[in-house]
mmCIF file of the N, C-alpha and C atoms, coordinates in Angstrom:
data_MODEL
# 
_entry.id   MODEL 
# 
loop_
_atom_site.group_PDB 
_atom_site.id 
_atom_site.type_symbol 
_atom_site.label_atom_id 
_atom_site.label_alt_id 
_atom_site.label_comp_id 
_atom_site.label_asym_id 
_atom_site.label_entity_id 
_atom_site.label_seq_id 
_atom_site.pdbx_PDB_ins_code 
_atom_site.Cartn_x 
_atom_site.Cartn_y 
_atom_site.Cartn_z 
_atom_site.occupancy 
_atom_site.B_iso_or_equiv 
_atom_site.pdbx_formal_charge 
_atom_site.auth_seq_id 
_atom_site.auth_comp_id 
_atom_site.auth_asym_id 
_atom_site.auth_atom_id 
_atom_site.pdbx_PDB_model_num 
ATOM 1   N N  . UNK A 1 1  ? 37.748  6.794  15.941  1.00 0.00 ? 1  UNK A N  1 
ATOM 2   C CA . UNK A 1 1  ? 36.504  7.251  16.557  1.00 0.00 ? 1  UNK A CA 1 
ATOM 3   C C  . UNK A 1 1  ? 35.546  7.808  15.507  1.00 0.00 ? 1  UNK A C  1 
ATOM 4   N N  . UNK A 1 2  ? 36.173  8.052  14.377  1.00 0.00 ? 2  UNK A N  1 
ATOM 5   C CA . UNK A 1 2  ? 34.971  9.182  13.394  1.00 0.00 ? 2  UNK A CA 1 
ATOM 6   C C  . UNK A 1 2  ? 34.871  7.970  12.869  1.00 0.00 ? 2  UNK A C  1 
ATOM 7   N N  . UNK A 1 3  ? 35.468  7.135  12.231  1.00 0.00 ? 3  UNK A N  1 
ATOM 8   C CA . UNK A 1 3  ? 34.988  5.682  11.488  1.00 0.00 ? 3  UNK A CA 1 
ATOM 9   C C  . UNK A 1 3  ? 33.656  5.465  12.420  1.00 0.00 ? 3  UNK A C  1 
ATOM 10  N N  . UNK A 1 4  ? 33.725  5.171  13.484  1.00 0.00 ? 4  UNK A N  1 
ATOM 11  C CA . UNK A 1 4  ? 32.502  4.355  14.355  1.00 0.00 ? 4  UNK A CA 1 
ATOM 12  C C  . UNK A 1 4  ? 31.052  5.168  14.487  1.00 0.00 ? 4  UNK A C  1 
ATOM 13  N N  . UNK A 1 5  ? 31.284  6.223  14.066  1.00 0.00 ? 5  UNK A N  1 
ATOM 14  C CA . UNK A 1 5  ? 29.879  7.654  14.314  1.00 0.00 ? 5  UNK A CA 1 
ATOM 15  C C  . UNK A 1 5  ? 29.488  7.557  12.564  1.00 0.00 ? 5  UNK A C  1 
ATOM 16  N N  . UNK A 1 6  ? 30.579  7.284  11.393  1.00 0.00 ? 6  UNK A N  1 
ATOM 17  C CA . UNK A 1 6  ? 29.871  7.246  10.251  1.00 0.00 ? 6  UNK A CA 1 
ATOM 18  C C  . UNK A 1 6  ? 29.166  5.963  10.349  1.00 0.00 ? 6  UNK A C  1 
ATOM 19  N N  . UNK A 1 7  ? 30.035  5.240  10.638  1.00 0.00 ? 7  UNK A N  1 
ATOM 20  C CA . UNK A 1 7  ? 29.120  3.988  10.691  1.00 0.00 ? 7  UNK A CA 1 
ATOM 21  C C  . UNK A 1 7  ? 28.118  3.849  11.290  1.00 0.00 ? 7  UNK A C  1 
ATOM 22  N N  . UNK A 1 8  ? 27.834  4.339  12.249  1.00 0.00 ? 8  UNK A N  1 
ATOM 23  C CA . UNK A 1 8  ? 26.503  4.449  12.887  1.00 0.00 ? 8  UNK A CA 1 
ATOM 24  C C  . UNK A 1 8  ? 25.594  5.101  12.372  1.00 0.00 ? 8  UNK A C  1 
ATOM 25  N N  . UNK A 1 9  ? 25.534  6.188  12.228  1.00 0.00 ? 9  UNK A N  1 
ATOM 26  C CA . UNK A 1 9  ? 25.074  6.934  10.840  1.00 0.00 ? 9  UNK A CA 1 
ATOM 27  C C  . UNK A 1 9  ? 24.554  6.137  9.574   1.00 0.00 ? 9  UNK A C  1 
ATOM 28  N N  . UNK A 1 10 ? 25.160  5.604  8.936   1.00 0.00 ? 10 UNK A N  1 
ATOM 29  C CA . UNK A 1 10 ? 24.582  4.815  7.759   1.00 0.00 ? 10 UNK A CA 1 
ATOM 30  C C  . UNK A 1 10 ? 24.285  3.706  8.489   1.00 0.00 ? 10 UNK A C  1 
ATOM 31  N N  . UNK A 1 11 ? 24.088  3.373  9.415   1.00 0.00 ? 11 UNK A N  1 
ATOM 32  C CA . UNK A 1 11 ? 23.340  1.483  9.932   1.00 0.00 ? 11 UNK A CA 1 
ATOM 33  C C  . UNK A 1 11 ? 21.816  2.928  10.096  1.00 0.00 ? 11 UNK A C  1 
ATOM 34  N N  . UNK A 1 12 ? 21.935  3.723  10.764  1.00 0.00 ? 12 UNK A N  1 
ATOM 35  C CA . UNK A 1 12 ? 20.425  4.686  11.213  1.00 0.00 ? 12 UNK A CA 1 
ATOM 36  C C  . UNK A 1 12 ? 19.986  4.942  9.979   1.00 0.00 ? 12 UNK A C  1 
ATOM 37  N N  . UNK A 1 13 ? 20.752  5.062  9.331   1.00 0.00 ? 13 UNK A N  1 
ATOM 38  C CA . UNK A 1 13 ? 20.402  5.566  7.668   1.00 0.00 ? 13 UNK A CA 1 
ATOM 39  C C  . UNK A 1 13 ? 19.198  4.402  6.895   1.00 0.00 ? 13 UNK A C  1 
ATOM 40  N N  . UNK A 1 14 ? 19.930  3.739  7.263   1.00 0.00 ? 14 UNK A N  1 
ATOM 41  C CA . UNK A 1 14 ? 19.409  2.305  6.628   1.00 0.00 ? 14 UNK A CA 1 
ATOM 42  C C  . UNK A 1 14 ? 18.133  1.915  7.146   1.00 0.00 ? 14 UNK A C  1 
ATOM 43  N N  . UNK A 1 15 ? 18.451  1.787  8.426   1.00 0.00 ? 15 UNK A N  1 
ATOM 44  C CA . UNK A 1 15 ? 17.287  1.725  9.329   1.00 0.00 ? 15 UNK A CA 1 
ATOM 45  C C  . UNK A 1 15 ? 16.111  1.940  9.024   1.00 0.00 ? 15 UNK A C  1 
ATOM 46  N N  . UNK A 1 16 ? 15.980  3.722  9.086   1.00 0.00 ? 16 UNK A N  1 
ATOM 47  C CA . UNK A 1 16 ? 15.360  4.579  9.105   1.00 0.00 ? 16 UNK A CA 1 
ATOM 48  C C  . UNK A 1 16 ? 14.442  4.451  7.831   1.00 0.00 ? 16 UNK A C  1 
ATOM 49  N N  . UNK A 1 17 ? 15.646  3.732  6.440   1.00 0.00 ? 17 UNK A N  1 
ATOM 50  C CA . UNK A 1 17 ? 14.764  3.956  5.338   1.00 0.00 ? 17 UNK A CA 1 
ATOM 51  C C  . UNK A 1 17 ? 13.864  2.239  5.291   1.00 0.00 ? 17 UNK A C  1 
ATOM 52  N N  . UNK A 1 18 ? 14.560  1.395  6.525   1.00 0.00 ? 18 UNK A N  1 
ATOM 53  C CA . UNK A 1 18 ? 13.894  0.071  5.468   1.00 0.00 ? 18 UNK A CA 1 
ATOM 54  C C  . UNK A 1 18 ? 12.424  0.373  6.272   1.00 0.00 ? 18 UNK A C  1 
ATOM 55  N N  . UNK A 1 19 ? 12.223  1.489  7.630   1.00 0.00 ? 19 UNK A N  1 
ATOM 56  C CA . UNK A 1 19 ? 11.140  1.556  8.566   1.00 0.00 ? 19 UNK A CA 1 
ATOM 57  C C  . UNK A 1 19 ? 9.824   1.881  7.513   1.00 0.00 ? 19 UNK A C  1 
ATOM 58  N N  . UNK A 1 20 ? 11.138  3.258  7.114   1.00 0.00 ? 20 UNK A N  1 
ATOM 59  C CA . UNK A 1 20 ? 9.653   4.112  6.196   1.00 0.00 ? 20 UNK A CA 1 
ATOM 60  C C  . UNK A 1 20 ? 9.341   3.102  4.940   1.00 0.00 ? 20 UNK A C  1 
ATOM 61  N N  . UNK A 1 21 ? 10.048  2.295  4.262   1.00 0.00 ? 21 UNK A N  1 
ATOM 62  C CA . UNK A 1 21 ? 9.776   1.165  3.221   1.00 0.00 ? 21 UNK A CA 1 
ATOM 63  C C  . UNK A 1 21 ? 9.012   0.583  3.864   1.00 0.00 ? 21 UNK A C  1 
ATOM 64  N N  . UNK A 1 22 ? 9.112   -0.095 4.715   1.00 0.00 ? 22 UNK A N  1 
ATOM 65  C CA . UNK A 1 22 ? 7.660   -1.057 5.491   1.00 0.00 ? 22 UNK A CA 1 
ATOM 66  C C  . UNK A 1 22 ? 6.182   -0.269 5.554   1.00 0.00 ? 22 UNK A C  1 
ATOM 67  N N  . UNK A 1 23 ? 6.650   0.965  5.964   1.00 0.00 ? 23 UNK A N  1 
ATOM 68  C CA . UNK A 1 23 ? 5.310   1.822  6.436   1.00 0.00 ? 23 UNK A CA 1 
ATOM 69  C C  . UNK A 1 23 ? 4.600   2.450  5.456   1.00 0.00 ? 23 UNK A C  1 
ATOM 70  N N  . UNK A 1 24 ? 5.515   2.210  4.362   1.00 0.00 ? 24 UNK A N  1 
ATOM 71  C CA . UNK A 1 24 ? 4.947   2.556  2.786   1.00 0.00 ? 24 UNK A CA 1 
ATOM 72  C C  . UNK A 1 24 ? 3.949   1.267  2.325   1.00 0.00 ? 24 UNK A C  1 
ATOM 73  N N  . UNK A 1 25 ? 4.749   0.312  2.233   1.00 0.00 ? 25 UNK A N  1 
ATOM 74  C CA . UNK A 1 25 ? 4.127   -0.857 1.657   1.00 0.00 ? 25 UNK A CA 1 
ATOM 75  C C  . UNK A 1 25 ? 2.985   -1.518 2.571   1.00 0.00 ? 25 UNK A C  1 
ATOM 76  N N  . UNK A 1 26 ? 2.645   -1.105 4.001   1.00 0.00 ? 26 UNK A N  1 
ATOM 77  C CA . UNK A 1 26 ? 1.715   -1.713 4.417   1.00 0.00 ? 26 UNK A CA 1 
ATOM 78  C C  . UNK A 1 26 ? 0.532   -0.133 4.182   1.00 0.00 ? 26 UNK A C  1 
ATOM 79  N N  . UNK A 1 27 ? 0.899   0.709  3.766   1.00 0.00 ? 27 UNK A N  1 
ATOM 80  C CA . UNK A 1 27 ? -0.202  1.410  3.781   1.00 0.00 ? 27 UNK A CA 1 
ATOM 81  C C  . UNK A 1 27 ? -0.866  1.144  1.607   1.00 0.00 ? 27 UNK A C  1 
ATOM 82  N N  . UNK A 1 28 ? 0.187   1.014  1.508   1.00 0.00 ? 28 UNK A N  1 
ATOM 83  C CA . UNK A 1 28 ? -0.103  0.459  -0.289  1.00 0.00 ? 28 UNK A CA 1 
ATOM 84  C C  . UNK A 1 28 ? -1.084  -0.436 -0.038  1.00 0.00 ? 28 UNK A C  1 
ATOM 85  N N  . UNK A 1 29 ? -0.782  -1.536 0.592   1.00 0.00 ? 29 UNK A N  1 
ATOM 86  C CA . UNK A 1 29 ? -1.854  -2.850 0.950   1.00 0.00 ? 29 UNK A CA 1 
ATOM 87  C C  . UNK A 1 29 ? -3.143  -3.010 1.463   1.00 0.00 ? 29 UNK A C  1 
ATOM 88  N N  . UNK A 1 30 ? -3.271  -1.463 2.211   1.00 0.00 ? 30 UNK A N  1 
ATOM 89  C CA . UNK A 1 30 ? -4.924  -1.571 2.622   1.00 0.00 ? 30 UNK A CA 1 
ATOM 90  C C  . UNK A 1 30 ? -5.340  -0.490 1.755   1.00 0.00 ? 30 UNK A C  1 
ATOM 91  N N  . UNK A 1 31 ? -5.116  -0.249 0.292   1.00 0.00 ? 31 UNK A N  1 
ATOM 92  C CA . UNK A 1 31 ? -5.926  0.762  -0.025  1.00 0.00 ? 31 UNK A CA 1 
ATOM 93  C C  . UNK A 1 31 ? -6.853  -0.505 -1.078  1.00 0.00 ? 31 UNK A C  1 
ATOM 94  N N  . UNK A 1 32 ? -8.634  -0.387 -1.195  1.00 0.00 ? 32 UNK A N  1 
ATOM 95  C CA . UNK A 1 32 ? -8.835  -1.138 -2.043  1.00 0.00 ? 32 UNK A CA 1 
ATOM 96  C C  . UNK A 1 32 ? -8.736  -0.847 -3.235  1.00 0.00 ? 32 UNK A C  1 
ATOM 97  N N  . UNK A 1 33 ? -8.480  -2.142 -4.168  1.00 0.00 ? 33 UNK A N  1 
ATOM 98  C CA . UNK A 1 33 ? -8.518  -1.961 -5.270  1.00 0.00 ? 33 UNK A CA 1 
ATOM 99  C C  . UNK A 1 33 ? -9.977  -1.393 -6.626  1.00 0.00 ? 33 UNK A C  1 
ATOM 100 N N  . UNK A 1 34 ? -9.289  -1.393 -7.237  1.00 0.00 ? 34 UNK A N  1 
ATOM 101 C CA . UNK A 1 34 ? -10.360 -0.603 -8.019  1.00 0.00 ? 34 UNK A CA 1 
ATOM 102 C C  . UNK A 1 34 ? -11.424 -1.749 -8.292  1.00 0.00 ? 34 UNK A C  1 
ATOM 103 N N  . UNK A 1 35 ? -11.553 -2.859 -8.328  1.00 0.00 ? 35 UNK A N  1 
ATOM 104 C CA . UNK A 1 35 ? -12.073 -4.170 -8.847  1.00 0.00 ? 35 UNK A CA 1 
ATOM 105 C C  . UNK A 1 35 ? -13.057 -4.153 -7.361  1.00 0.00 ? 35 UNK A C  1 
ATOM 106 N N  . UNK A 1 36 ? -12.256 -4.157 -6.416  1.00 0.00 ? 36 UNK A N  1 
ATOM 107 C CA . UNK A 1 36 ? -12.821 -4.314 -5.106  1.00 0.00 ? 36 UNK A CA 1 
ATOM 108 C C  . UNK A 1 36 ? -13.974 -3.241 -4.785  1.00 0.00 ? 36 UNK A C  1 
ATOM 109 N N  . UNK A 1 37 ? -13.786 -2.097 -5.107  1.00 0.00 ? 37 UNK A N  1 
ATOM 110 C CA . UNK A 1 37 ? -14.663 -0.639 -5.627  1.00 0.00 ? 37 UNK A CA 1 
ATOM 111 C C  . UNK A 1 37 ? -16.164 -1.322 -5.974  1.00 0.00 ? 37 UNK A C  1 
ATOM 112 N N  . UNK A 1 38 ? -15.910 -1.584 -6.902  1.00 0.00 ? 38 UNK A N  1 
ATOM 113 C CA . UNK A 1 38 ? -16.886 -2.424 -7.831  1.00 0.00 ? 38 UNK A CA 1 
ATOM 114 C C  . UNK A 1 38 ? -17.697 -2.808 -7.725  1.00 0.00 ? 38 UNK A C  1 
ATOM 115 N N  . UNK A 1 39 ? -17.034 -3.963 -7.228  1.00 0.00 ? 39 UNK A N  1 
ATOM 116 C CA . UNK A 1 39 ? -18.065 -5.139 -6.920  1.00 0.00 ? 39 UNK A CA 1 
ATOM 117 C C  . UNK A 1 39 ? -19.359 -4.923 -5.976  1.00 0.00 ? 39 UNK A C  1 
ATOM 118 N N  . UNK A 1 40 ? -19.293 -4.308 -5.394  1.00 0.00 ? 40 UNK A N  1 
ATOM 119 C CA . UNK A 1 40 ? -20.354 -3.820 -4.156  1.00 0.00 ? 40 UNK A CA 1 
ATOM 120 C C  . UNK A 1 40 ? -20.990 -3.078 -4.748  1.00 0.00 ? 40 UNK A C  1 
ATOM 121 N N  . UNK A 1 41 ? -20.706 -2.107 -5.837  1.00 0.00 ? 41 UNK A N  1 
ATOM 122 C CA . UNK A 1 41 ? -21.638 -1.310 -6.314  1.00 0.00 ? 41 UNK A CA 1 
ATOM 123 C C  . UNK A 1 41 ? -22.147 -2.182 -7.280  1.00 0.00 ? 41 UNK A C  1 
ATOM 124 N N  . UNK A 1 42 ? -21.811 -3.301 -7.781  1.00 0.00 ? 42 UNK A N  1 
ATOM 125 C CA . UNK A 1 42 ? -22.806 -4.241 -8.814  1.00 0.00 ? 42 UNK A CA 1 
ATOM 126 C C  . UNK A 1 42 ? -23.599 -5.015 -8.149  1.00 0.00 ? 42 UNK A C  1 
ATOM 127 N N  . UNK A 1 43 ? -23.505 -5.288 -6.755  1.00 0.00 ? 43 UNK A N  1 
ATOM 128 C CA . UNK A 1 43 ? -24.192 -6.368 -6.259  1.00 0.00 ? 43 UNK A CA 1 
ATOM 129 C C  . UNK A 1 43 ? -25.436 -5.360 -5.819  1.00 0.00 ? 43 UNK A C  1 
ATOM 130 N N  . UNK A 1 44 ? -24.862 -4.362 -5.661  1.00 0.00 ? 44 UNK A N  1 
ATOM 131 C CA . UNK A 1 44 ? -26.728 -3.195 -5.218  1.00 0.00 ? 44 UNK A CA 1 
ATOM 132 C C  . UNK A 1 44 ? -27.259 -2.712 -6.236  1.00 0.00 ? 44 UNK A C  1 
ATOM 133 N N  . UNK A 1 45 ? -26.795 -2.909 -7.490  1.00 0.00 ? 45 UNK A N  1 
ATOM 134 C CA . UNK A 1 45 ? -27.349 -2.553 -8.508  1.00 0.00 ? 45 UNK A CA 1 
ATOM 135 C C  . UNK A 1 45 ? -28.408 -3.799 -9.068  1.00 0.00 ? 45 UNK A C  1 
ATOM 136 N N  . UNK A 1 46 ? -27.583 -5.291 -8.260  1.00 0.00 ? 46 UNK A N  1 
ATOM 137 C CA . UNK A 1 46 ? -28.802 -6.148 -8.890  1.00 0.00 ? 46 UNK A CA 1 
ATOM 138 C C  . UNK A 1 46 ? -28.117 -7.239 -9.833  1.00 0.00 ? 46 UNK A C  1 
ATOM 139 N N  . UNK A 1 47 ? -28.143 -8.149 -10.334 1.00 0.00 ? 47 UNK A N  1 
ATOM 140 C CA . UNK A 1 47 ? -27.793 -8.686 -11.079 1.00 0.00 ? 47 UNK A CA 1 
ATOM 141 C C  . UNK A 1 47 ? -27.639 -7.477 -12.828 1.00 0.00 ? 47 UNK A C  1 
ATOM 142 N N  . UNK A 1 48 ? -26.951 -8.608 -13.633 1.00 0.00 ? 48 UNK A N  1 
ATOM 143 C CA . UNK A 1 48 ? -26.785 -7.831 -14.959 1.00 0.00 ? 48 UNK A CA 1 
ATOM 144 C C  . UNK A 1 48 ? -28.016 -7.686 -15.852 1.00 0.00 ? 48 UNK A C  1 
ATOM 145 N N  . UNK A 1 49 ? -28.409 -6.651 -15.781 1.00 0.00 ? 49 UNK A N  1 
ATOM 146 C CA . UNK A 1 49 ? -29.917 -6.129 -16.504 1.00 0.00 ? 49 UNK A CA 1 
ATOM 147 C C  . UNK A 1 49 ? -29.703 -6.592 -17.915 1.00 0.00 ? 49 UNK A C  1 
ATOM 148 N N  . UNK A 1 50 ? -30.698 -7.514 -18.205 1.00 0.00 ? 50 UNK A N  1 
ATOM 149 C CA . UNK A 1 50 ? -30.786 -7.486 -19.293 1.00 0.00 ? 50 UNK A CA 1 
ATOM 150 C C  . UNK A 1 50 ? -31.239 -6.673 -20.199 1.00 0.00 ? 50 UNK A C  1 
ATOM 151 N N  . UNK A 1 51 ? -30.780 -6.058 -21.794 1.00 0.00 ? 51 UNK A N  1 
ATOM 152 C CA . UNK A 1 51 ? -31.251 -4.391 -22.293 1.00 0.00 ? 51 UNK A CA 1 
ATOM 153 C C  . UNK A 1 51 ? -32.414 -5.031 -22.817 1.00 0.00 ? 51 UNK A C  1 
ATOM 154 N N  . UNK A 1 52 ? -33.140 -4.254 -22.995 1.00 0.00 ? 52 UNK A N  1 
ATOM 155 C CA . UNK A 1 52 ? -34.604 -4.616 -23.597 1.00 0.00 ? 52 UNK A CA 1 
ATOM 156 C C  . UNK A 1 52 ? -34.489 -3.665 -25.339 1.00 0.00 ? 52 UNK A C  1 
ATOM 157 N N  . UNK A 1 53 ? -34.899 -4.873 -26.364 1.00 0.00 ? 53 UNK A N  1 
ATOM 158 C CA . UNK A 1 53 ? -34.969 -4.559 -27.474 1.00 0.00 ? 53 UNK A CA 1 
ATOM 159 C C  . UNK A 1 53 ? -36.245 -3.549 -28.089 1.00 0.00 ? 53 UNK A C  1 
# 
């Protein structure tokens, strides 16, 4: 009987961690990237200014 409650125990164990692993990696995935940052602030800035000599 105690075999069958550890075992249950580490299957919840497991569980529990592959849940929070998922809920990690989909929140990793919507953060934007720094490139992504960017780009929007170059496109309102205008094309690339050319420097004047």
């Amino acid at each position: 009987m105690n075999s069958i409650i550890f075992l249950s125990y580490v299957i919840l164990f497991w569980a529990a961690l592959f849940v929070f692993a998922l809920w990690t990696c989909s929140r990793a995935l919507r953060v934007p990237t720094e490139a992504e940052l960017e780009h929007p602030a170059e496109e309102a800035d205008g094309a690339h200014p050319v420097p004047s000599h």
